[in-house]
C-alpha positions as a printed NumPy array, in Angstrom:
array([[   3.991, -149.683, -147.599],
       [   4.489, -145.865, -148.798],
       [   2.076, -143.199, -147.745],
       [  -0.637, -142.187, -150.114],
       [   0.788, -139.009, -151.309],
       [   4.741, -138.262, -152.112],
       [   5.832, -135.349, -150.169],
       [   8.878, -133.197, -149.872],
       [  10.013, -130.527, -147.357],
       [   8.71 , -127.195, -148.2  ],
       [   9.854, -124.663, -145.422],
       [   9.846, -124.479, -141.773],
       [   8.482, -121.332, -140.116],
       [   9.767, -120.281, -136.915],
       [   8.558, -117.038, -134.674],
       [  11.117, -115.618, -133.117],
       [  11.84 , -112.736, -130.796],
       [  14.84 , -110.306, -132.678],
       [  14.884, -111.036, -136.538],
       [  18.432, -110.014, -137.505],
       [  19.905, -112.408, -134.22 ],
       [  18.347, -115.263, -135.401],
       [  19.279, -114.812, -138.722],
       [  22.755, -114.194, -138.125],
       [  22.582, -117.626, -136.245],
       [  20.914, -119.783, -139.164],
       [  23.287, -118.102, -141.455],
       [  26.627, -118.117, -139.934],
       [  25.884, -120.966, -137.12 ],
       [  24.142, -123.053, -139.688],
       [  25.419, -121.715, -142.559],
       [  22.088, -121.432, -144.304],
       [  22.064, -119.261, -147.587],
       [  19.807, -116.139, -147.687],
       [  17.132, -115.947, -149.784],
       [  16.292, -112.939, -151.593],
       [  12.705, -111.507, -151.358],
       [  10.35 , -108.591, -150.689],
       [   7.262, -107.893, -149.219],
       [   7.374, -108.394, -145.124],
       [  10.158, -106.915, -143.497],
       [  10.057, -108.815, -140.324],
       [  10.079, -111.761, -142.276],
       [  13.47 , -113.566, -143.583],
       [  13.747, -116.792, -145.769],
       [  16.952, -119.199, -145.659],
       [  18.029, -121.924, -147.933],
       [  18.651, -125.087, -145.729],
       [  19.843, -126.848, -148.845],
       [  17.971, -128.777, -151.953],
       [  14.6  , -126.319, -152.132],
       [  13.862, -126.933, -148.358],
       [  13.799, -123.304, -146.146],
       [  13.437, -121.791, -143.098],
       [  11.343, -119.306, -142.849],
       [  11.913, -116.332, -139.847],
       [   8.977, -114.133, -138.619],
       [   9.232, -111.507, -136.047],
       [   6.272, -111.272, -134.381],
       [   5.282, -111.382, -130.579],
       [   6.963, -114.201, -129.255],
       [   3.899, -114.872, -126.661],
       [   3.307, -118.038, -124.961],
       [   5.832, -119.873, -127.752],
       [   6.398, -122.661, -125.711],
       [   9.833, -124.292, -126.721],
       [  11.006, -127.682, -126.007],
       [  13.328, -130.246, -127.207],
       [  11.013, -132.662, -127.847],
       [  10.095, -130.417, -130.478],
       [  12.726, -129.486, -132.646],
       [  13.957, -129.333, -136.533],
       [  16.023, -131.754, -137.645],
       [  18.767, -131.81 , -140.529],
       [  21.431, -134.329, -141.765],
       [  24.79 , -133.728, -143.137],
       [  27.571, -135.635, -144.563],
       [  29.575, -132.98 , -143.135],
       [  28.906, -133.831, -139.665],
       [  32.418, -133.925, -138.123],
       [  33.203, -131.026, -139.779],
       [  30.134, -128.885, -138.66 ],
       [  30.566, -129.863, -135.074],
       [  34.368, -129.027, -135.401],
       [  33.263, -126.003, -136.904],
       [  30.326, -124.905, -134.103],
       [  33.032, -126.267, -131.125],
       [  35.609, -123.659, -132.534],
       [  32.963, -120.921, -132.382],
       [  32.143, -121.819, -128.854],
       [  28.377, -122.545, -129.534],
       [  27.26 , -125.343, -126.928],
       [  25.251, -128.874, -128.027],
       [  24.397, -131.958, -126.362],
       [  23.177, -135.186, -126.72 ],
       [  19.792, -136.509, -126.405],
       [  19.716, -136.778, -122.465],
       [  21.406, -133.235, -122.381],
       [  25.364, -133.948, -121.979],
       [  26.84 , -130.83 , -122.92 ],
       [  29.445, -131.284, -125.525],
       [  28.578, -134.962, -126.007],
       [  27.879, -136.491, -129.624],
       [  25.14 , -138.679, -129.364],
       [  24.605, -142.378, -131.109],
       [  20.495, -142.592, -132.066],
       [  19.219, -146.559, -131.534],
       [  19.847, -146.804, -134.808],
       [  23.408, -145.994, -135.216],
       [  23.362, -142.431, -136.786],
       [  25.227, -139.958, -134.415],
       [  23.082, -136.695, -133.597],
       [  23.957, -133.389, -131.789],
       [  21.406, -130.987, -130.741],
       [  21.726, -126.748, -130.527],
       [  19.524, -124.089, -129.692],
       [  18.984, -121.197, -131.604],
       [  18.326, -117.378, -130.034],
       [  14.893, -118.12 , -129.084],
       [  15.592, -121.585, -127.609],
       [  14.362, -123.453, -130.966],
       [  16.399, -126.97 , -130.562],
       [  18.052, -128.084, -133.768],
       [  19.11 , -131.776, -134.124],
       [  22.241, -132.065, -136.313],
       [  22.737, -135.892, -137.603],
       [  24.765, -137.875, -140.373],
       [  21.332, -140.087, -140.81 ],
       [  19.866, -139.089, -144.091],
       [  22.672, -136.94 , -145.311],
       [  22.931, -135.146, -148.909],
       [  25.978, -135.135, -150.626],
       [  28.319, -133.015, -149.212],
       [  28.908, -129.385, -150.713]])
């Protein structure tokens, strides 16, 4: 049985500490395309891919509490290449239970990586659901 309502992925919003470091890392890191806009400056939009974004606000980081069990996740067919691609510029993932430099297999058979972002944001990386590839 579907849900009531048809939804789609919109944007994610993240607050985070230094503006320009974290968007350096979801645009080179991630490879996320900027998005042009006015209005805030301590506010930066990202294309993830197909419509959805990320959304970057500078504000105080306060008591953001981060953990891994809360985390963004997003699917690639390029998966071997991205993790190629994130090994040759030295930035560290794990699996699941925390294995540094470990792919991962989910229960049901997709494989999954997991990175953190400036702040300590945990991004899951998987070939589950992927889009076509660019």
């Amino acid at each position: 049985m579907t849900g009531r309502y048809k939804f789609g992925l919109d944007h994610v919003a993240l607050l985070v500490k230094d503006l320009q470091t974290s968007f350096a890392f979801y645009r080179d890191v991630m490879g996320f395309a900027p998005i042009e806009r006015t209005g805030s400056p301590n506010v930066r939009w990202l294309d993830m891919g197909h419509g959805d974004a990320i959304h970057l606000i500078e504000k105080d980081f306060g008591a953001t509490h981060v953990t891994k069990d809360t985390h963004v996740a997003v699917s690639t067919a390029d998966f071997d290449r991205f993790v190629a691609d994130i090994t040759g510029r030295g930035v560290a993932f794990e699996d699941w239970p925390g294995t540094p430099g470990r792919i991962g297999i989910h229960r049901n058979g997709f494989r999954q990586i997991y990175v953190q972002d400036p702040d300590g944001y945990w991004i899951e990386i998987n070939d589950h659901r992927p889009p076509e590839s660019a």
